[in-house]
C-alpha positions, 0 to 999 in steps of 0.5 A, a space after each residue: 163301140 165295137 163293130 158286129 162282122 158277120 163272117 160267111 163260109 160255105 165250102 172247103 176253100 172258104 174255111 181257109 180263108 175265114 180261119 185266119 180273118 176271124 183269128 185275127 178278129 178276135 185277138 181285137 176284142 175291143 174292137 171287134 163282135 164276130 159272129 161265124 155263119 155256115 151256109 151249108 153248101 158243103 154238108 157231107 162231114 168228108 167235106 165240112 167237119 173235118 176242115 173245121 178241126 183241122 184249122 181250129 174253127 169253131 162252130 158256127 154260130 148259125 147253120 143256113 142247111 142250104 144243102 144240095 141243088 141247083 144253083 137257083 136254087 141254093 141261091 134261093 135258100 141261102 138268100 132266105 135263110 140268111 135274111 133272119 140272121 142279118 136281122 137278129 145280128 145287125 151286123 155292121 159288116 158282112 164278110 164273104 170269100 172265094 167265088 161260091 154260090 153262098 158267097 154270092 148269095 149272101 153279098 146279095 142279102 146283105 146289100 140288099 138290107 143295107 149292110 156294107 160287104 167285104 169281099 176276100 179274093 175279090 177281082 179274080 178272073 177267068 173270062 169264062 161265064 160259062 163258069 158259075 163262078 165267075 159270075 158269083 164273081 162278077 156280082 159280089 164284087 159289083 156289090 161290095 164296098 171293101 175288095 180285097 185283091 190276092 193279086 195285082 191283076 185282080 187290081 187291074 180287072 176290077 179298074 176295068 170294071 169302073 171299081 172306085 180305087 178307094 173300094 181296091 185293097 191289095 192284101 195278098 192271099 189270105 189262103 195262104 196264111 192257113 197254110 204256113 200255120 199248118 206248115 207246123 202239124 204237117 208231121 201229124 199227117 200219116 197220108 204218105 205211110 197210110 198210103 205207101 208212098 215215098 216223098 217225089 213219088 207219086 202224083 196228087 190228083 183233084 178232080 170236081 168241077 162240074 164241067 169236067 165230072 158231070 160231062 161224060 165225055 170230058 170225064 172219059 178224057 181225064 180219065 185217059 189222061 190220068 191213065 196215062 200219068 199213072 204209067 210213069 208214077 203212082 196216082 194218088 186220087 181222093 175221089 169227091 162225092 160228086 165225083 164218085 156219083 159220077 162215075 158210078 153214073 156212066 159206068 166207068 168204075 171199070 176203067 178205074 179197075 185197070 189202072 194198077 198205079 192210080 190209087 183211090 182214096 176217100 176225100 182227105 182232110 186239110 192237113 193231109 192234103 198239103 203234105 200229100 201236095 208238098 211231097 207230090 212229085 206233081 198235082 193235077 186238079 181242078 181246083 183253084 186252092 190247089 193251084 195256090 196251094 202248090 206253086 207256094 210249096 213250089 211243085 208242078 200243078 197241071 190245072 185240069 181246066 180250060 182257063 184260070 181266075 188265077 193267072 199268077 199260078 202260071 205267069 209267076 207260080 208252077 201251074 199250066 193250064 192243060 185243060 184234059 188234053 192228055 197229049 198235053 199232060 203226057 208231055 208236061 209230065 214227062 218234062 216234070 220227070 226229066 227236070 225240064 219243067 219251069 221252077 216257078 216262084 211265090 207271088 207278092 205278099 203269099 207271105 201268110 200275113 194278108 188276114 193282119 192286112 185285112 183285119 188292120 185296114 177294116 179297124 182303121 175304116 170302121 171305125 173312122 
């Protein structure tokens, strides 16, 4: 008898990594009854349509609408709305990825009604609680039965966390299986022209996390340090929602305004921002996919954050954590520029084959 899997996605990141595990899902109709289940973290069209489209992803089968608010509260209403959909589906598996609130909150749900979790990305680390990540983190892999490592250090923490070695699956990082599909289409991105840029003559810019847009201070000190980059090469910088409200909110538009070489963009689709990645001179972000996504195109990430859950972006791949000492960027830029900086390389099994891996293990499990 085929086995019912939920399949929950809440934010961009997550439409990456669902994308690929549900393909590979329903090549096995046999085998497996999918079901795709929208929490609606991300309900701004710039952050949740576009993504859909540019990885083939249907429409979800139920949209949770959990919107906007604390992060108590979206927990509340995830949790709530997703107790009906476990009930009218059954499921026989729920699976979640990444470090988000839906993730969490929808691991809580499940195990809650007795319905066995995997989770995708499970083991990774920053040490850092003030992050609520790491304790979407922490949580959702202490409730989960299958934990499916990108990494072998992500192994080695859930081993420290007392995790039974036969609930441990190292994969490899199923993000990167969207990415070397989409290797294919990176010509129908017009980014580059819309934009005027030449390959290797820009810098890509991320920035959203809370801890550095909703902090005055520690927007104004990754403004200094991006004012400083946009002196030695253009900027590029699609500017998330959050972001711009914040800004706006401190008054800080002007700064924008007299920094010639940083270009403001609205947020940009997948396809268009890994080709604006690949043939970026260098990245800097905040964003844990970015960090993933350039050390496997193997371009200079300068990881906008005081720690990484992703320690093998910079022990293997490309990334530096620079937090927003703008000494510190300066200096790493420039070693970028004048071809000092380290090369880097691809971590074991970023080979874009980790969906098959997960989805060859779960018909072997679920149907012992």
């Amino acid at each position: 008898m085929k086995r019912k899997i939920l399949l929950v996605v809440s934010t961009r990141p997550n439409f990456m990594k669902v994308a690929p595990i549900l393909a590979r899902m329903r090549e096995r109709p046999e085998l497996f009854d999918t079901c795709l289940v929208h929490t609606g973290q991300h309900y701004d069209a710039l952050l949740s349509d576009v993504f859909f489209d540019d990885l083939d992803l249907p429409a979800p089968d139920h949209h949770l609408g959990a919107g906007s608010g604390t992060h108590g509260v979206q927990t509340g209403r995830i949790m709530a709305a997703f107790d009906p959909v476990l009930i009218e589906e059954k499921p026989d598996l729920v699976v979640v990825v990444g470090d988000v609130t839906g993730t969490m909150a929808c691991a809580l749900g499940a195990v809650k009604l007795h319905v066995p979790v995997a989770h995708v990305e499970a083991g990774l680390r920053s040490r850092d609680r003030r992050m609520p990540e790491e304790i979407n983190r922490i949580v959702t892999d202490a409730v989960s039965d299958f934990l499916f490592t990108p990494s072998h250090d992500a192994d080695d923490n859930l081993r420290a966390e007392g995790i039974p070695e036969e609930r441990i699956h190292f994969v490899g990082n199923v993000m990167v299986d969207s990415l070397h599909r989409a290797l294919n289409s990176l010509d129908e991105s017009t980014a580059l022209e819309d934009l005027g840029l030449q390959p290797r003559g820009y810098a890509y810019l991320t920035l959203h996390r809370d801890f550095n847009v909703d902090v005055e201070d520690r927007l104004r000190q990754a403004l200094d340090a991006v004012e400083r980059v946009q002196r030695r090469l253009p900027v590029v910088f699609p500017v998330h929602p959050r972001t711009r409200d914040r800004i706006e909110s401190f008054g800080l538009q002007g700064r924008l305004a007299q920094a010639p070489d940083l270009r403001l963009t609205e947020p940009v689709g997948y396809l268009d921002s890994l080709r604006l990645q690949k043939e970026a001179r260098l990245v800097l972000s905040d964003s844990a996919g970015l960090q993933e996504e350039s050390t496997v195109f193997g371009v200079p990430c300068l990881t906008l954050r005081p720690s990484t859950e992703r320690p093998v972006t910079v022990e293997v791949g490309t990334a530096t954590v620079v937090d927003l000492d703008a000494d510190l960027i300066e200096r790493k830029t420039d070693q970028i520029l004048d071809g000092s900086y380290k090369k880097g390389a691809v971590p074991e099994l970023w080979d874009g084959a980790a969906a098959g891996r997960i989805v060859d293990l779960l018909a072997e499990r679920l149907f012992i």
